[in-house]
N, CA, C and O atoms as a GROMACS GRO file, in nm:
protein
  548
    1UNK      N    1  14.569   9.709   8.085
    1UNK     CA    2  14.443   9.646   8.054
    1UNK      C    3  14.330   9.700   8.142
    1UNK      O    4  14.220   9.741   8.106
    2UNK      N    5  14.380   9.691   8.263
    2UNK     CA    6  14.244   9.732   8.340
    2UNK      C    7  14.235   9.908   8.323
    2UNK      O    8  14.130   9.970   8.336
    3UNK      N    9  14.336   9.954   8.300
    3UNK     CA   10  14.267  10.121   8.258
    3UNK      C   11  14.185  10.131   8.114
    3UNK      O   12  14.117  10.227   8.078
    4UNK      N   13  14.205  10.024   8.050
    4UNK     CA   14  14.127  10.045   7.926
    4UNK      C   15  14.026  10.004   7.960
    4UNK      O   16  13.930  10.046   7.895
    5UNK      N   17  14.003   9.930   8.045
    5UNK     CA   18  13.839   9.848   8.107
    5UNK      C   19  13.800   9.982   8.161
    5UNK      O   20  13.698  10.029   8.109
    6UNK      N   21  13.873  10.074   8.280
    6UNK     CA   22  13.804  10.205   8.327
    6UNK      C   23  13.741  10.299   8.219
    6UNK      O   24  13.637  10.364   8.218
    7UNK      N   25  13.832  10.284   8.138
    7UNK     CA   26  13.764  10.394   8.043
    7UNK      C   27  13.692  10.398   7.931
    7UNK      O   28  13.649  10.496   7.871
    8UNK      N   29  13.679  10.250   7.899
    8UNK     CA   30  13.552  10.204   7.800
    8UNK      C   31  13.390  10.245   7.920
    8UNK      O   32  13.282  10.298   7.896
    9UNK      N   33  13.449  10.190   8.039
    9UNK     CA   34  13.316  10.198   8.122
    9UNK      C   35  13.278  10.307   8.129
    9UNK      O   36  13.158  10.331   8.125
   10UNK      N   37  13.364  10.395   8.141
   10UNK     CA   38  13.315  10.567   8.136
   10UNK      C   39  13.290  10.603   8.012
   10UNK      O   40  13.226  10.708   8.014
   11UNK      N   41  13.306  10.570   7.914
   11UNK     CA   42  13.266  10.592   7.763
   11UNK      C   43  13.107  10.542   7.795
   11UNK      O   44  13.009  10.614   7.779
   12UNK      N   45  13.105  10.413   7.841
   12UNK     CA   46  12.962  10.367   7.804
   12UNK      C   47  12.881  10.399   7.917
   12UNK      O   48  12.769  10.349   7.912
   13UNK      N   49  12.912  10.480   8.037
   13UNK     CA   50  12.812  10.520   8.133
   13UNK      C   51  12.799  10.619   8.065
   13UNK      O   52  12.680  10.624   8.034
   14UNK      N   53  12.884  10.753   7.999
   14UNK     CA   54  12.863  10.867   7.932
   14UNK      C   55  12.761  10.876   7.865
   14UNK      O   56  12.680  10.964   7.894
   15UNK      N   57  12.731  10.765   7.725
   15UNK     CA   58  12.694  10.733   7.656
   15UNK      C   59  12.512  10.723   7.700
   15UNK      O   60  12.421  10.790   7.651
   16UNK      N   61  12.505  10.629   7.796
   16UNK     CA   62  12.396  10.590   7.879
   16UNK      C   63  12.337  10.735   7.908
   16UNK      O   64  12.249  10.798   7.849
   17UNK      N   65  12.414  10.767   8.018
   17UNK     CA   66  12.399  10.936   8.083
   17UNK      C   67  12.295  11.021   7.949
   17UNK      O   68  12.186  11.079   7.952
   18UNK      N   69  12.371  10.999   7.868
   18UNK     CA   70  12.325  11.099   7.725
   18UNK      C   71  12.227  11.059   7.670
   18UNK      O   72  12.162  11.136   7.601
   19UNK      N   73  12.196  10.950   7.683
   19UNK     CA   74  12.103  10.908   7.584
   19UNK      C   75  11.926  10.881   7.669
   19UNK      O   76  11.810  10.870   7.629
   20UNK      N   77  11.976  10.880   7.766
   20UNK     CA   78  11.875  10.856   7.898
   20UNK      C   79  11.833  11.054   7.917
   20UNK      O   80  11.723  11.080   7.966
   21UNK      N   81  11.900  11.141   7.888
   21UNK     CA   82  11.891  11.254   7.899
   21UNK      C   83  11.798  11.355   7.770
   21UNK      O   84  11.725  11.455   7.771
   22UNK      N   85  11.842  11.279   7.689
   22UNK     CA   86  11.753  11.250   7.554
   22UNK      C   87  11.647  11.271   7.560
   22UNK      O   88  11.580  11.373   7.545
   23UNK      N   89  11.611  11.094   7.599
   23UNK     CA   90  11.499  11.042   7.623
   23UNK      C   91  11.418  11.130   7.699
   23UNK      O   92  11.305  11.154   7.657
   24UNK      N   93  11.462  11.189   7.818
   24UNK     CA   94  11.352  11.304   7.926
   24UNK      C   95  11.332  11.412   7.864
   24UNK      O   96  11.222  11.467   7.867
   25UNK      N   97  11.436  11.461   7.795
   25UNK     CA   98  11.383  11.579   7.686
   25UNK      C   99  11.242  11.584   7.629
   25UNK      O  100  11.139  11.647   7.653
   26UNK      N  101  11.301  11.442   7.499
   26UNK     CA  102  11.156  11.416   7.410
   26UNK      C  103  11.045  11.404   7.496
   26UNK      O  104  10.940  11.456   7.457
   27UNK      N  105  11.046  11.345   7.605
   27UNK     CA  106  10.930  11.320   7.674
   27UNK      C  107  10.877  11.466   7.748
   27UNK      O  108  10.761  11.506   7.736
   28UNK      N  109  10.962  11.524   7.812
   28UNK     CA  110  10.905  11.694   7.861
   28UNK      C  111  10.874  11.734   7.781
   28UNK      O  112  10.774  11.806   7.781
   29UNK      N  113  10.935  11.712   7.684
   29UNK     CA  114  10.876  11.866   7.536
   29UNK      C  115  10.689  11.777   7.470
   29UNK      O  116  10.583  11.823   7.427
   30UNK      N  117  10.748  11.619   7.503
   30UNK     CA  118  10.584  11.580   7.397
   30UNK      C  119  10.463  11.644   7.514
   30UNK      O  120  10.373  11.723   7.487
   31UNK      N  121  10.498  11.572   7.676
   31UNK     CA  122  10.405  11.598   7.774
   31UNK      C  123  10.424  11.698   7.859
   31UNK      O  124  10.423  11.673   7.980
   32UNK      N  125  10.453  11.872   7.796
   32UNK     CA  126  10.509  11.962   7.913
   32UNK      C  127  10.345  11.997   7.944
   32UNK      O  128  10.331  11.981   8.065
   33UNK      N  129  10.236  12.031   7.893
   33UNK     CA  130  10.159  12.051   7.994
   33UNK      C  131  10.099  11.957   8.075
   33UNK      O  132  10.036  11.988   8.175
   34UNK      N  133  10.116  11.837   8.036
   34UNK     CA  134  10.065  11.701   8.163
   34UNK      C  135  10.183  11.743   8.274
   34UNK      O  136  10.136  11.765   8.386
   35UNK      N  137  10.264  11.752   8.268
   35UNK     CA  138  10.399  11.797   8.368
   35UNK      C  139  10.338  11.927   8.468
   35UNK      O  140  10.330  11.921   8.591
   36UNK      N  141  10.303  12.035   8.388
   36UNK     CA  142  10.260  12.164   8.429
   36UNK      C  143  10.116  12.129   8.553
   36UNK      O  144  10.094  12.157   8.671
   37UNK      N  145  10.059  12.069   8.463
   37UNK     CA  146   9.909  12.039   8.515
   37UNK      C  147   9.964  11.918   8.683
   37UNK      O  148   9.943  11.937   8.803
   38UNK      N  149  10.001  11.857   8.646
   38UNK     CA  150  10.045  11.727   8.787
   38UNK      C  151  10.125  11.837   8.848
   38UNK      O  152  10.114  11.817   8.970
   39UNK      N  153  10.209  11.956   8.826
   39UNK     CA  154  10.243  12.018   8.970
   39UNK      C  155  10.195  12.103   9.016
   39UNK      O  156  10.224  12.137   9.131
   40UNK      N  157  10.079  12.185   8.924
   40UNK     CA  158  10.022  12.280   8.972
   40UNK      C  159   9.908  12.180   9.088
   40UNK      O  160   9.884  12.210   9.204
   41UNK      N  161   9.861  12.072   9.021
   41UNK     CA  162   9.817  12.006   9.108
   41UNK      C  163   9.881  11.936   9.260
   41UNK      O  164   9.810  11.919   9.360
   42UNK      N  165   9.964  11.916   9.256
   42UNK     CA  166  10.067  11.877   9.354
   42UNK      C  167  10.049  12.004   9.453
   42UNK      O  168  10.024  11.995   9.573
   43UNK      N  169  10.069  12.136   9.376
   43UNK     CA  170  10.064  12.224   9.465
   43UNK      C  171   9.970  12.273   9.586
   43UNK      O  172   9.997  12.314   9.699
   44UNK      N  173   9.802  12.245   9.492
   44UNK     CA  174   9.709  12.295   9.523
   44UNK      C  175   9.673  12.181   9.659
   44UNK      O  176   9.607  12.213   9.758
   45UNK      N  177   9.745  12.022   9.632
   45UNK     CA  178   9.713  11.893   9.729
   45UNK      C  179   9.769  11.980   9.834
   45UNK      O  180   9.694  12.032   9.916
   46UNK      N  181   9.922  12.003   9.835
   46UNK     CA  182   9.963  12.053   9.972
   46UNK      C  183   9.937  12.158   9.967
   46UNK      O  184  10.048  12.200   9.934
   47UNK      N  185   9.878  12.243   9.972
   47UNK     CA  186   9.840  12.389  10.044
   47UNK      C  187   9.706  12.323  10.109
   47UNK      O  188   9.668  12.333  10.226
   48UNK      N  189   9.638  12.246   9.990
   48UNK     CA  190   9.473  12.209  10.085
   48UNK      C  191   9.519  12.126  10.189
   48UNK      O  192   9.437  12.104  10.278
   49UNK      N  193   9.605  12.086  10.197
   49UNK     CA  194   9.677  12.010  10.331
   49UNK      C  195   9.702  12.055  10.448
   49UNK      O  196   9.662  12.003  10.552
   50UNK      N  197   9.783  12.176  10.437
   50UNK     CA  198   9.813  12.281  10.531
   50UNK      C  199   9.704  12.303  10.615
   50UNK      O  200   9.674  12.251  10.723
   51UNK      N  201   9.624  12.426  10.519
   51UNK     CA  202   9.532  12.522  10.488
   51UNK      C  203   9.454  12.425  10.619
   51UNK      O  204   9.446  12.467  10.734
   52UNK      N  205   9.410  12.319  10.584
   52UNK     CA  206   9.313  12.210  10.628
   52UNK      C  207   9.354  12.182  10.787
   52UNK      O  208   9.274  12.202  10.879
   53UNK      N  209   9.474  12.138  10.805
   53UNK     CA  210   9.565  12.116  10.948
   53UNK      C  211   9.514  12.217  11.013
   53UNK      O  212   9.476  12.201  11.129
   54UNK      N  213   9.500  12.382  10.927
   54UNK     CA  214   9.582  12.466  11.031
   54UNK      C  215   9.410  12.530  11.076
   54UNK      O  216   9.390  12.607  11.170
   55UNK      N  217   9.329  12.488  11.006
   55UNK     CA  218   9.170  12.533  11.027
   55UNK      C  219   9.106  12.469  11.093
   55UNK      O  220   9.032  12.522  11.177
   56UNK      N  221   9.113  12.301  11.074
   56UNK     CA  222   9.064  12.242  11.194
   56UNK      C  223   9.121  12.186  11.252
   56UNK      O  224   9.051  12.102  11.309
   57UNK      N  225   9.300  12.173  11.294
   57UNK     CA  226   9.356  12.143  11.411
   57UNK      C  227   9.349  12.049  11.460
   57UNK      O  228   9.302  11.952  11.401
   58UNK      N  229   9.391  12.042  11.584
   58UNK     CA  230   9.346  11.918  11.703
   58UNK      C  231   9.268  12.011  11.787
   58UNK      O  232   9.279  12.133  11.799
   59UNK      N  233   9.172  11.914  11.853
   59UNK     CA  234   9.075  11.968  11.933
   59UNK      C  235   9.160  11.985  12.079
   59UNK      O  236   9.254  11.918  12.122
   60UNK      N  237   9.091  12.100  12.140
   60UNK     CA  238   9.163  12.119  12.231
   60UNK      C  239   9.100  12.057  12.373
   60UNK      O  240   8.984  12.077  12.409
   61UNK      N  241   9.237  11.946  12.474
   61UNK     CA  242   9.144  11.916  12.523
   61UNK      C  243   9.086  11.964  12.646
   61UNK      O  244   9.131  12.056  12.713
   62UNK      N  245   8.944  11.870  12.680
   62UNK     CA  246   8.928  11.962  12.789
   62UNK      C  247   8.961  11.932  12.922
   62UNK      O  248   9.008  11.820  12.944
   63UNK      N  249   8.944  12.020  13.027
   63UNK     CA  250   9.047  11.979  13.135
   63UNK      C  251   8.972  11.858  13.270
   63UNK      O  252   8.864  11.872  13.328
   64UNK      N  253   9.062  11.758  13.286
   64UNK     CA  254   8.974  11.656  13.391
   64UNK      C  255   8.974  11.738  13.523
   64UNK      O  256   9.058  11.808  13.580
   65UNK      N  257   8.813  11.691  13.556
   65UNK     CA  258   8.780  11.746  13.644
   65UNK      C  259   8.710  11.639  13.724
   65UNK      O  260   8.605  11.658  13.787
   66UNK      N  261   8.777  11.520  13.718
   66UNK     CA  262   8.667  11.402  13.828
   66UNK      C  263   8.517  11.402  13.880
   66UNK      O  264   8.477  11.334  13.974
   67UNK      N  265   8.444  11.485  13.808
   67UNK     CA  266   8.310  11.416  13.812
   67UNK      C  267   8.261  11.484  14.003
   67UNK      O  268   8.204  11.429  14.097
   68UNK      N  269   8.307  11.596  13.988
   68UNK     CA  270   8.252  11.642  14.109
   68UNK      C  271   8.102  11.618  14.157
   68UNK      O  272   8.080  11.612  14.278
   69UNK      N  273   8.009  11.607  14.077
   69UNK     CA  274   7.920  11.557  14.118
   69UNK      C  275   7.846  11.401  14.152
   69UNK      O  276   7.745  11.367  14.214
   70UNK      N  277   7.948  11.333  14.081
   70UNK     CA  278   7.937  11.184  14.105
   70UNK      C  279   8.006  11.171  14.245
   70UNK      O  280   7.959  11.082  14.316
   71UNK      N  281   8.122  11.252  14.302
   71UNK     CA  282   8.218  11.270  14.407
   71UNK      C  283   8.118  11.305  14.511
   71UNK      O  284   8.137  11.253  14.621
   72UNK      N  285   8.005  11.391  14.498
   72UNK     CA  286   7.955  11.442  14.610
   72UNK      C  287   7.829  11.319  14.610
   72UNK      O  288   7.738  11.311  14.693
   73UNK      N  289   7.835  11.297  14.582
   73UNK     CA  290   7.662  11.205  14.561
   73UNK      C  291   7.698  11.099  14.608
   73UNK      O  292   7.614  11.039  14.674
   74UNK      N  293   7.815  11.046  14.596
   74UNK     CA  294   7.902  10.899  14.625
   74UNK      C  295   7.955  10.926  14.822
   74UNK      O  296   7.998  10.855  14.912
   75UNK      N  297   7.913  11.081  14.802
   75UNK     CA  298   8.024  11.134  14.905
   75UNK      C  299   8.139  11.088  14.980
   75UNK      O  300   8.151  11.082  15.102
   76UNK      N  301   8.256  11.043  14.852
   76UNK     CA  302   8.382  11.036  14.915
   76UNK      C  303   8.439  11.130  14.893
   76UNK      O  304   8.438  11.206  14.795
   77UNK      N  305   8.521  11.132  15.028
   77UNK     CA  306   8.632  11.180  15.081
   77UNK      C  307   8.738  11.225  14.979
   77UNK      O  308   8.747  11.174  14.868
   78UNK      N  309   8.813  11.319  15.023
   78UNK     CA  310   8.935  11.378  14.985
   78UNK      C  311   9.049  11.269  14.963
   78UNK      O  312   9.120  11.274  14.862
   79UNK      N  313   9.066  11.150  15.083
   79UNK     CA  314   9.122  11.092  15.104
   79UNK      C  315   9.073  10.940  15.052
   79UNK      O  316   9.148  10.843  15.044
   80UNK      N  317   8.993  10.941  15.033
   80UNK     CA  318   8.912  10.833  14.968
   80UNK      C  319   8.928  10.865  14.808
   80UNK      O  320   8.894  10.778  14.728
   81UNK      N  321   8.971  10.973  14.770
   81UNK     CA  322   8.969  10.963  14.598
   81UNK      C  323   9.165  10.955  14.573
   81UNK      O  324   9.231  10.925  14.473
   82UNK      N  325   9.208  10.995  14.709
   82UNK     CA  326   9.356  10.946  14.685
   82UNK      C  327   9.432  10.797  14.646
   82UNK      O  328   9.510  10.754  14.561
   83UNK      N  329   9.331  10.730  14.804
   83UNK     CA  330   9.305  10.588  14.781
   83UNK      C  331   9.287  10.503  14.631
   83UNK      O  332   9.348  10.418  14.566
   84UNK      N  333   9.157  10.588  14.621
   84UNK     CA  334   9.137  10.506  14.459
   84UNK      C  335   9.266  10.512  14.347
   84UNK      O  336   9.336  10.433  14.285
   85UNK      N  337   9.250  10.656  14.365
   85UNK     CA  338   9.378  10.696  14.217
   85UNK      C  339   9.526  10.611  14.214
   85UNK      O  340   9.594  10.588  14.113
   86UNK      N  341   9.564  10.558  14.403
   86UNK     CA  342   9.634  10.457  14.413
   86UNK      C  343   9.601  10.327  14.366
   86UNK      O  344   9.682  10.266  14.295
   87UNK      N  345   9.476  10.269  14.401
   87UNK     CA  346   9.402  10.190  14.346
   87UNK      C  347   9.379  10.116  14.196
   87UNK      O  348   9.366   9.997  14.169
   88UNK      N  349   9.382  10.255  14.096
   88UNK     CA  350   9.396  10.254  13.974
   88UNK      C  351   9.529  10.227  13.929
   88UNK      O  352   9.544  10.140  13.843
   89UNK      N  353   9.662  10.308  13.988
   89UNK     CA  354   9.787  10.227  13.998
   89UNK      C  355   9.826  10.108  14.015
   89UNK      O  356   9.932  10.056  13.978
   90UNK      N  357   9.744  10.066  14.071
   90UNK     CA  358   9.758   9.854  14.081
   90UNK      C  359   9.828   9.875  14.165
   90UNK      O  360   9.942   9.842  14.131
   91UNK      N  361   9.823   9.938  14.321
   91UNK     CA  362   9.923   9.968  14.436
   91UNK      C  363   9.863   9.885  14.519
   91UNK      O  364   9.740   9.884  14.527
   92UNK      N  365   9.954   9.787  14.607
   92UNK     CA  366   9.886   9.716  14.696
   92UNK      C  367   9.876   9.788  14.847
   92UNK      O  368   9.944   9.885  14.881
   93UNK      N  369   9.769   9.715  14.936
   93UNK     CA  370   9.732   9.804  15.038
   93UNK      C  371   9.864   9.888  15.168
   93UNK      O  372   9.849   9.981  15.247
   94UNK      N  373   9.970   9.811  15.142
   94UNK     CA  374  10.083   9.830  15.228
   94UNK      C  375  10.171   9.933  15.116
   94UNK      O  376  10.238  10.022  15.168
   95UNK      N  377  10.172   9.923  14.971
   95UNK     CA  378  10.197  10.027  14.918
   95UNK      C  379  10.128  10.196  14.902
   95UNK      O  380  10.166  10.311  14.877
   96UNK      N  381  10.023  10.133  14.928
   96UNK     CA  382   9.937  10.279  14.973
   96UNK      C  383   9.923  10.329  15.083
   96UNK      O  384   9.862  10.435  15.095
   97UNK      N  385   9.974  10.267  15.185
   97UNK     CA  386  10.001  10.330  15.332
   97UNK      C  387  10.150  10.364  15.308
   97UNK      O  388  10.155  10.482  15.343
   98UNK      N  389  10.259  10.332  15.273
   98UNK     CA  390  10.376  10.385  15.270
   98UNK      C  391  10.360  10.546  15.157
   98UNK      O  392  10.419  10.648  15.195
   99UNK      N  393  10.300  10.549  15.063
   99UNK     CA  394  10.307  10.636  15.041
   99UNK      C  395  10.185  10.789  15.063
   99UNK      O  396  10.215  10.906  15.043
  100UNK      N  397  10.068  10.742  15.104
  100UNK     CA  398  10.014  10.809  15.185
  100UNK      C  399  10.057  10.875  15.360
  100UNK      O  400  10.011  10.966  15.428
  101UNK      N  401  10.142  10.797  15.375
  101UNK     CA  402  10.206  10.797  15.498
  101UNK      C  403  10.020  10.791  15.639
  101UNK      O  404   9.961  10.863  15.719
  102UNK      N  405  10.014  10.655  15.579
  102UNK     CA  406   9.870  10.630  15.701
  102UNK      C  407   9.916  10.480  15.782
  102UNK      O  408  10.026  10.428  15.770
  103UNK      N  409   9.835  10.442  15.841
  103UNK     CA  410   9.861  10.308  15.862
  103UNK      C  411   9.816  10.239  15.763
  103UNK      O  412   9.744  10.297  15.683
  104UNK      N  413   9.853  10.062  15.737
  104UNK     CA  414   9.772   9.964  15.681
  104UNK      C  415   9.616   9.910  15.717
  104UNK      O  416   9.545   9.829  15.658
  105UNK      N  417   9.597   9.981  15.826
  105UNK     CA  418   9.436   9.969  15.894
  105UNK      C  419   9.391  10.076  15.840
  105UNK      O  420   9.269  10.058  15.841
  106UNK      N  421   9.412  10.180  15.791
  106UNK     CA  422   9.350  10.300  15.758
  106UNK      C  423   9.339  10.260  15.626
  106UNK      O  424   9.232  10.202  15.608
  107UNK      N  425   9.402  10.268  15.533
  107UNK     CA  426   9.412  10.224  15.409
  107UNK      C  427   9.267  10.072  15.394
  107UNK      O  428   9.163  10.082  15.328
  108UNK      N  429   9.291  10.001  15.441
  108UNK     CA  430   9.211   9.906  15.425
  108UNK      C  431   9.050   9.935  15.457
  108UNK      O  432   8.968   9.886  15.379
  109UNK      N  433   9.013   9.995  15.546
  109UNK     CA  434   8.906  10.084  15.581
  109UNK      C  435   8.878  10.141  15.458
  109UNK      O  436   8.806  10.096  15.369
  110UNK      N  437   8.959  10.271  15.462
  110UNK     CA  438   8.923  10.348  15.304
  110UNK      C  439   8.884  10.261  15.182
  110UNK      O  440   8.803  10.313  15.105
  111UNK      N  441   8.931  10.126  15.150
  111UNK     CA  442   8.906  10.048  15.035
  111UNK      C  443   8.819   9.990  15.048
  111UNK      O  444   8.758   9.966  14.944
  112UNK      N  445   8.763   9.936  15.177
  112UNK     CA  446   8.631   9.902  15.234
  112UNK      C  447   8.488  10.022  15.246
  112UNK      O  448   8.369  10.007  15.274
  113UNK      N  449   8.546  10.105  15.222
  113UNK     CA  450   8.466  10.185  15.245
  113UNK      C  451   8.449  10.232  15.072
  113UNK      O  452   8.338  10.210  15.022
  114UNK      N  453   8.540  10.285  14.996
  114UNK     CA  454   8.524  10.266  14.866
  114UNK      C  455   8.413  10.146  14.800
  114UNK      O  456   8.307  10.161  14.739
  115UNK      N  457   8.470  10.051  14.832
  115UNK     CA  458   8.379   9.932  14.717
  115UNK      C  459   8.236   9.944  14.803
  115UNK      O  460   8.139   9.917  14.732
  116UNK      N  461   8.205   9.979  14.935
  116UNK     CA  462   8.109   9.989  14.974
  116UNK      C  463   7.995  10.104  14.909
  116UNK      O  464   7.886  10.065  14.868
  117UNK      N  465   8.030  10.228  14.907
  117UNK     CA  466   8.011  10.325  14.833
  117UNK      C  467   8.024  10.322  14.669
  117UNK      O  468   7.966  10.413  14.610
  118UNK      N  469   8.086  10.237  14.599
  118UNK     CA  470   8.079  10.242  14.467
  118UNK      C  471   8.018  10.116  14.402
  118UNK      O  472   8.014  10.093  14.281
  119UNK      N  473   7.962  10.020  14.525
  119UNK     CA  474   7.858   9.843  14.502
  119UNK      C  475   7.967   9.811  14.389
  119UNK      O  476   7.944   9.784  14.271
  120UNK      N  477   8.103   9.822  14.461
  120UNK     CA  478   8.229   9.686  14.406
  120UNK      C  479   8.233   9.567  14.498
  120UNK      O  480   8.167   9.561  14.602
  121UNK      N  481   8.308   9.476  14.456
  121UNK     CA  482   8.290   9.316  14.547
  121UNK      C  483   8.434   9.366  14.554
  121UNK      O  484   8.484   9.361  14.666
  122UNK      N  485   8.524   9.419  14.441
  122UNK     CA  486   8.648   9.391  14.467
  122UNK      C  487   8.717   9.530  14.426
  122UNK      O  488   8.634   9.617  14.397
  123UNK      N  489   8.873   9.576  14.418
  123UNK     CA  490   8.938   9.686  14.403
  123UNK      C  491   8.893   9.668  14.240
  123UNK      O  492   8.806   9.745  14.198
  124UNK      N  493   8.944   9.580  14.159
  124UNK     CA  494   8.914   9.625  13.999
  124UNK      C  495   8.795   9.671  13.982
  124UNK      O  496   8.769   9.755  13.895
  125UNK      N  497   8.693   9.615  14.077
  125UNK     CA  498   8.555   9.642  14.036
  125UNK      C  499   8.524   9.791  14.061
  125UNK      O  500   8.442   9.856  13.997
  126UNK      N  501   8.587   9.827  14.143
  126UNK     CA  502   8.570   9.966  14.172
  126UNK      C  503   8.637  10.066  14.141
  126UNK      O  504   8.586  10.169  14.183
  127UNK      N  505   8.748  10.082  14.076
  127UNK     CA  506   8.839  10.121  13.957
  127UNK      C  507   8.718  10.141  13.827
  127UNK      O  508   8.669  10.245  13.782
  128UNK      N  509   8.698  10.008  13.791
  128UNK     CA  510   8.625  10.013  13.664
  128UNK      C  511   8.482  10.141  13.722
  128UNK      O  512   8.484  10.254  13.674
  129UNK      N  513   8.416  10.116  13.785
  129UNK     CA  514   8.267  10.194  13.854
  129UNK      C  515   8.349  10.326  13.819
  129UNK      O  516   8.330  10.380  13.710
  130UNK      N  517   8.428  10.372  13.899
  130UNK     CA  518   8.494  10.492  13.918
  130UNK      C  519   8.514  10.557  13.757
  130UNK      O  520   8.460  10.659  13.713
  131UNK      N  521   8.588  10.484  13.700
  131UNK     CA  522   8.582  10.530  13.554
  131UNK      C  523   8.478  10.528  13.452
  131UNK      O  524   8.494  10.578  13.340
  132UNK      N  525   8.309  10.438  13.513
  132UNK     CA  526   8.212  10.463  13.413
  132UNK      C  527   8.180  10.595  13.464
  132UNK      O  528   8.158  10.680  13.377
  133UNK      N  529   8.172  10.630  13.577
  133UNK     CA  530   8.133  10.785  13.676
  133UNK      C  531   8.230  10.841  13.624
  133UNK      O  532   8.196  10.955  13.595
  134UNK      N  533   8.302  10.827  13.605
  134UNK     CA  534   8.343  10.957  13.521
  134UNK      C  535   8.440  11.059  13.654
  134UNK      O  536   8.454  11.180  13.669
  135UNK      N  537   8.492  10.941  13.732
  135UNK     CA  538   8.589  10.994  13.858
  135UNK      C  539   8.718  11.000  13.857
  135UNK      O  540   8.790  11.064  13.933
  136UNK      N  541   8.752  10.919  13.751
  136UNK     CA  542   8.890  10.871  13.704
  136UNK      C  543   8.863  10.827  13.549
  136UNK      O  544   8.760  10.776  13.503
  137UNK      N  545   9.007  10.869  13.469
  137UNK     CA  546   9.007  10.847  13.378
  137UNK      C  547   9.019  10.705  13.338
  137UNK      O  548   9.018  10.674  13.219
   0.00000   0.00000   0.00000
């Protein structure tokens, strides 16, 4: 019983198969140049795609250079723009003496001396200054 169930089902998927195969015929042969026309078009989308990528690209960028003249005018230090860039890390003042290898009095100076030089009240405030100057990204 159940092999006659297998093989009626394959009779009638066959059947399906064929008649569904048919059907795409009549339809290519009524609409072969709507067919022709949608891939030549298809074609012409992706090449203008390419073509387009490969002409105007990504811009290339350009290279940071911290605002050397906001740096000299501000006139901080070498060590004073280390400070900050720690600063911008959200590094606290005992984390920026361990890895500067300074003291925690030195470090605190430098950040005092930062917000003094950049009219911050506080470290975010002078983070943010730093990045309208164009000192940090």
């Amino acid at each position: 019983m159940a092999a006659r169930i297998l093989v009626y089902g394959a009779l009638l998927a066959a059947g399906t198969l064929l008649l569904q195969w048919l059907d795409y015929q009549r339809l290519v042969r009524g609409h072969a140049g709507d067919f022709y026309i949608f891939l030549i078009a298809a074609g012409f989308l992706a090449l203008g795609v390419y073509v387009g990528a490969k002409l105007i690209g990504r811009p290339i960028p350009r290279a940071f250079d911290g605002n050397p003249q906001a740096v000299a005018t501000l006139g901080l230090s070498p060590r004073e723009l280390e400070v900050l860039r720690e600063l911008l890390a959200g590094r606290s003042n005992q984390e920026i003496a361990d890895r500067l290898g300074v003291s925690l009095n030195t470090v605190k100076t430098h950040v005092a001396r930062l917000l003094e030089k950049l009219g911050a009240k506080r470290r975010g405030d002078a983070v943010a200054r730093a990045r309208e100057l164009g000192i940090l990204r």
